[in-house]
N, CA, C and O of each residue as an XYZ file, in Angstrom:
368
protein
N     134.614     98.740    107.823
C     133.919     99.153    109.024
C     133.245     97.947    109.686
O     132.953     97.749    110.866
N     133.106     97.314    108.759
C     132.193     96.039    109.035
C     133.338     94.912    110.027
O     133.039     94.243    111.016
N     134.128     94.978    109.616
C     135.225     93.912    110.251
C     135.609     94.737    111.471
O     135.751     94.134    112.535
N     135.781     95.971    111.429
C     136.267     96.300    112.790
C     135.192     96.299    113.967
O     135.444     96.291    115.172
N     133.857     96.311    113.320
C     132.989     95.819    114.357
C     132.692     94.348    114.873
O     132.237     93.975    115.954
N     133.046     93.718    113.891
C     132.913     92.187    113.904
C     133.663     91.721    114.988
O     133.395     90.897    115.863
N     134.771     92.481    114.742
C     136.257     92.041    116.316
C     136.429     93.224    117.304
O     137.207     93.076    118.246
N     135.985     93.989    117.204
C     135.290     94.806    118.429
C     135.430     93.753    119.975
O     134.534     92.939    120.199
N     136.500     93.876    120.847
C     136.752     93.942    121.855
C     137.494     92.117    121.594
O     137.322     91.076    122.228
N     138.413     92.483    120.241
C     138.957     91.059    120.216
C     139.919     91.246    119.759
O     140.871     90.692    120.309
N     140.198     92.080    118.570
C     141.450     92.335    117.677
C     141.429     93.776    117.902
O     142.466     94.328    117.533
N     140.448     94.620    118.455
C     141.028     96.171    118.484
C     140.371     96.753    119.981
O     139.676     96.054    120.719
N     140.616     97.684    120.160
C     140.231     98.211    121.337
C     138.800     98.735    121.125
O     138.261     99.300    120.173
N     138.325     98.313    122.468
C     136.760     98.871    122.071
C     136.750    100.528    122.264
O     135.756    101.202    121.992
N     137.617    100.919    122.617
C     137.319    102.575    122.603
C     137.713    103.236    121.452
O     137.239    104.311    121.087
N     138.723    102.501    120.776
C     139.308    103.299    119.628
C     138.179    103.291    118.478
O     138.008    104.274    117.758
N     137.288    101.900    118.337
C     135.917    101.295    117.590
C     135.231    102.077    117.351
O     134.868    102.431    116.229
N     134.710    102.784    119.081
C     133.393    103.213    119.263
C     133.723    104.495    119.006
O     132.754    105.093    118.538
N     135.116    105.469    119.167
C     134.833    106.507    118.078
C     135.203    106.578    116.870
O     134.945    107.480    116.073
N     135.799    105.659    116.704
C     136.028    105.327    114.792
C     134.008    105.398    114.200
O     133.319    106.194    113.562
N     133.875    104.608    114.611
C     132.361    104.564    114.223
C     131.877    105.663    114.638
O     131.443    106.132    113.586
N     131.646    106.405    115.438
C     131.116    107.431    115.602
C     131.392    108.570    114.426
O     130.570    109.335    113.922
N     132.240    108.492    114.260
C     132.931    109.643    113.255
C     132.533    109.137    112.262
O     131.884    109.994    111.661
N     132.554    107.417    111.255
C     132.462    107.478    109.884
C     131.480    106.388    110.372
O     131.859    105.223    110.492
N     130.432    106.708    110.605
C     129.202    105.803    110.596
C     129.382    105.079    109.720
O     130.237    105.270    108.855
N     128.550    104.019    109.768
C     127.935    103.008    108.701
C     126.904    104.016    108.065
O     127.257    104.708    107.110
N     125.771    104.095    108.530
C     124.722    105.671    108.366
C     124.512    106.325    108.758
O     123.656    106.611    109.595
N     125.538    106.987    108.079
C     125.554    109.124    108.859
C     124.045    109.026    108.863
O     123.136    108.339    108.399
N     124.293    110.233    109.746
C     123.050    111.164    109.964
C     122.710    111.915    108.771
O     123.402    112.672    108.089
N     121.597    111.579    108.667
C     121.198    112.280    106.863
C     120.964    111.637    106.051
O     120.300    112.086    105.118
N     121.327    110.544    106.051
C     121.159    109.068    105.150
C     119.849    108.807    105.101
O     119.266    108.696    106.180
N     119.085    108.648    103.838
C     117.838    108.518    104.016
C     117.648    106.926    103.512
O     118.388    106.649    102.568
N     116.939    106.025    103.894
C     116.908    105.181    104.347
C     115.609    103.946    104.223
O     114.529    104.167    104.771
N     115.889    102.471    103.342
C     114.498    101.646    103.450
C     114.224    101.106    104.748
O     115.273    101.041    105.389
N     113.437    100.778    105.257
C     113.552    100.257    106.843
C     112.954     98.787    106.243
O     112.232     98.738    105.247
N     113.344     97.696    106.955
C     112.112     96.656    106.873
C     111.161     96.386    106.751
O     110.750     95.456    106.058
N     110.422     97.278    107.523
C     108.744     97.329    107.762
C     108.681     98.153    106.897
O     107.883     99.053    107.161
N     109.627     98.320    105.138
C     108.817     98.766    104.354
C     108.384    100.366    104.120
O     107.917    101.082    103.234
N     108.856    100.449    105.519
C     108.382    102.447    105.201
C     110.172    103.154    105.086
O     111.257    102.588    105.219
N     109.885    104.324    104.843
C     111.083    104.982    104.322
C     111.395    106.122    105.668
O     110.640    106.485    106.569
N     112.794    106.485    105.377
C     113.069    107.135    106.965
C     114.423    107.963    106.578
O     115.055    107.979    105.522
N     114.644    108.649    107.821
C     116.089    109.377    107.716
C     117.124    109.431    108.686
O     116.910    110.145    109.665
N     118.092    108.885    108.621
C     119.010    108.412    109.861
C     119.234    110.046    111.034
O     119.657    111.108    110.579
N     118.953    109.905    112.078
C     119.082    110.996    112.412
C     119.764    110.866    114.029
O     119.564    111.629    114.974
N     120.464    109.865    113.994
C     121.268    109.962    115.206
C     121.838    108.697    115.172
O     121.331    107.952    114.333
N     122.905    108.148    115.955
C     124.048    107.201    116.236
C     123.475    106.872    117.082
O     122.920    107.838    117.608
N     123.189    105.597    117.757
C     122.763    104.573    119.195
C     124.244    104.416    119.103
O     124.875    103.883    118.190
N     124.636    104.895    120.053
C     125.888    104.886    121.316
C     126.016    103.456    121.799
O     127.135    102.961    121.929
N     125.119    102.900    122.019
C     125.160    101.383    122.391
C     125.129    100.489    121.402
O     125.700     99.416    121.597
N     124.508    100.714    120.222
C     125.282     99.712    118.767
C     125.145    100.514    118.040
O     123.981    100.843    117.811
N     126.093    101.122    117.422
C     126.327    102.037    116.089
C     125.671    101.520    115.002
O     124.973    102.144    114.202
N     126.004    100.006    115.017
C     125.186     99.791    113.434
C     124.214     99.589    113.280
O     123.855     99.012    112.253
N     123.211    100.034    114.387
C     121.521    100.365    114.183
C     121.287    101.487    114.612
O     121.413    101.675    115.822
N     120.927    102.429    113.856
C     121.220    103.935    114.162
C     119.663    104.274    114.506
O     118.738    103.474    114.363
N     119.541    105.693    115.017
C     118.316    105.836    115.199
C     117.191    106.901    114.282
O     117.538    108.080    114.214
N     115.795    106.478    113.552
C     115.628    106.673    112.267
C     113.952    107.930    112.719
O     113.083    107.863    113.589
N     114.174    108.711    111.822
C     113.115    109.737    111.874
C     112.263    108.591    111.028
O     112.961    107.942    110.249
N     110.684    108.209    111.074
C     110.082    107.525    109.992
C     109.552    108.722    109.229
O     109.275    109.730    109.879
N     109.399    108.714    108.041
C     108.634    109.642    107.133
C     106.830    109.638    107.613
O     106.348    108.553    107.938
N     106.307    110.375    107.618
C     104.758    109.721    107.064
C     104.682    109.221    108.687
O     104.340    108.045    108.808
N     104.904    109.823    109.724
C     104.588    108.708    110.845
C     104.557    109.733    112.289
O     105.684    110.129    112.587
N     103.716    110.095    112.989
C     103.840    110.854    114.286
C     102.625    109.989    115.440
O     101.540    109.408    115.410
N     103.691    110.396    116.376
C     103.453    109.513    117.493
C     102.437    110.387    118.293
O     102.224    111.520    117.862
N     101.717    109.919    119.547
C     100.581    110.151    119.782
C     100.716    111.976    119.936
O      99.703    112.671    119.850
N     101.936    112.510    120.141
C     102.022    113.743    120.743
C     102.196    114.496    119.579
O     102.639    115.644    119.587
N     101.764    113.706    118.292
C     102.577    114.931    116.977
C     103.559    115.435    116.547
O     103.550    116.411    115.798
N     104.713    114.762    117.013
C     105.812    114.650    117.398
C     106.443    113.632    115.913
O     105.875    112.606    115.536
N     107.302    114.030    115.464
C     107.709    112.795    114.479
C     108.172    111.438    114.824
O     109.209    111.312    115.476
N     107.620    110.606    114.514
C     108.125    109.380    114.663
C     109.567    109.194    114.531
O     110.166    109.439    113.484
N     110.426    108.526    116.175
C     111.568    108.232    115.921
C     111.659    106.747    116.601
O     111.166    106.496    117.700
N     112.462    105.661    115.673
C     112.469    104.745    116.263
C     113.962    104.313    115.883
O     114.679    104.663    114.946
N     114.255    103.089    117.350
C     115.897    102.759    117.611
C     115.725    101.239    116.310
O     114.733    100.510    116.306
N     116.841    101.078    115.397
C     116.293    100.094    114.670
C     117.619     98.960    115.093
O     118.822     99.062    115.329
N     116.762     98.029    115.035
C     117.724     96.528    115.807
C     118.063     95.581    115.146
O     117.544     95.439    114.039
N     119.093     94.586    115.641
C     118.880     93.468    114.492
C     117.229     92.488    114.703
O     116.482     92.029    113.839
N     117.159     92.466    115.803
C     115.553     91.563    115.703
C     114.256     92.662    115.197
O     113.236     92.279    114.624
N     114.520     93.882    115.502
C     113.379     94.922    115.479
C     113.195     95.174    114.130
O     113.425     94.127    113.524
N     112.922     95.970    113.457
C     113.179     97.116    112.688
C     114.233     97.422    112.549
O     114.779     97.912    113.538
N     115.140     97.276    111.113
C     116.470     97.664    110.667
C     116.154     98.030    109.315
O     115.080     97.911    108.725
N     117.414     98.564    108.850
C     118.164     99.408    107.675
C     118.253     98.292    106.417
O     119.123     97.422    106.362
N     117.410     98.441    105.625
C     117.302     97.245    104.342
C     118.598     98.020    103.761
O     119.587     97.461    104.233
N     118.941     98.995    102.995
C     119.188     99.900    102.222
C     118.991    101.309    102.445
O     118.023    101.806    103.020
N     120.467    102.225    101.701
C     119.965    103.935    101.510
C     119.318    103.793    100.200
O     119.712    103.233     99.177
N     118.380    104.342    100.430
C     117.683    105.184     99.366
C     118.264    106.284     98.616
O     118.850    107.197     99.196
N     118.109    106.235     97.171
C     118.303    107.593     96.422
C     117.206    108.955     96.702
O     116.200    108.917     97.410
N     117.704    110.086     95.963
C     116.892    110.940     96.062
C     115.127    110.752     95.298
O     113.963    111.073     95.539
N     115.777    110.167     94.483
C     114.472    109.527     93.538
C     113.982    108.806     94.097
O     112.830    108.745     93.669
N     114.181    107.890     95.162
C     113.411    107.243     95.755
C     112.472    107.653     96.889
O     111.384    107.182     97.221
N     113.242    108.731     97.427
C     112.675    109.434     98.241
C     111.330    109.716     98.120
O     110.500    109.392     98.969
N     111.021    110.450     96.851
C     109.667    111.258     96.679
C     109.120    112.408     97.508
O     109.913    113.347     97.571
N     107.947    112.591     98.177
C     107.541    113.960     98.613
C     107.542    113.329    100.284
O     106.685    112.535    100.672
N     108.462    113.753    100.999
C     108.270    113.635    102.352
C     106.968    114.011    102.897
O     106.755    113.919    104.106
C-alpha cells in the first residue's frame, strides 16, 4: 500500500490509488490508535485529500462544545505512531 502511494501519479493512476486506498486503508476506521502527542485515539474517517493521515476521534478529549475531540493527523502535525491492542486500550 505503501509503494502504491509512494508512485501515486507516476507509475499508477491517481484514480485507481485513491479508491484502492479508500477501500483497504492503511487505518480503517476502527483502528484504535497511538498518536504522537502521546494520547490514544480511534481512526474514524479517511481524509480524502491524504489517505495516509486519517482522521482520529481523541479519547479523553472534548472540544469547547462537548463534542468529542476530532482531529486531521499530518505528517508535520499530529500523526499515527502505531495501532494499539485491546489491552492497550484500557477504559475509554
Amino acid at each position: 500500500m505503501l509503494e502504491l502511494l509512494k508512485n501515486e501519479g507516476k507509475q499508477y493512476d491517481d484514480t485507481i490509488v485513491r479508491a484502492l486506498v479508500f477501500s483497504l486503508s492503511i487505518y480503517p476506521v476502527g483502528l484504535y490508535v497511538l498518536l504522537s502527542s502521546g494520547r490514544k485515539g480511534q481512526v474514524v474517517d479517511v481524509n480524502p485529500e491524504n489517505p495516509r493521515f486519517p482522521i482520529v476521534q481523541v479519547f479523553g478529549e472534548l472540544n469547547p462544545d462537548g463534542k468529542n475531540k476530532i482531529l486531521e493527523t499530518s505528517q508535520t502535525g499530529v500523526n499515527i505512531v502505531r495501532p494499539l491492542t485491546r489491552d492497550e486500550i484500557g477504559p475509554v
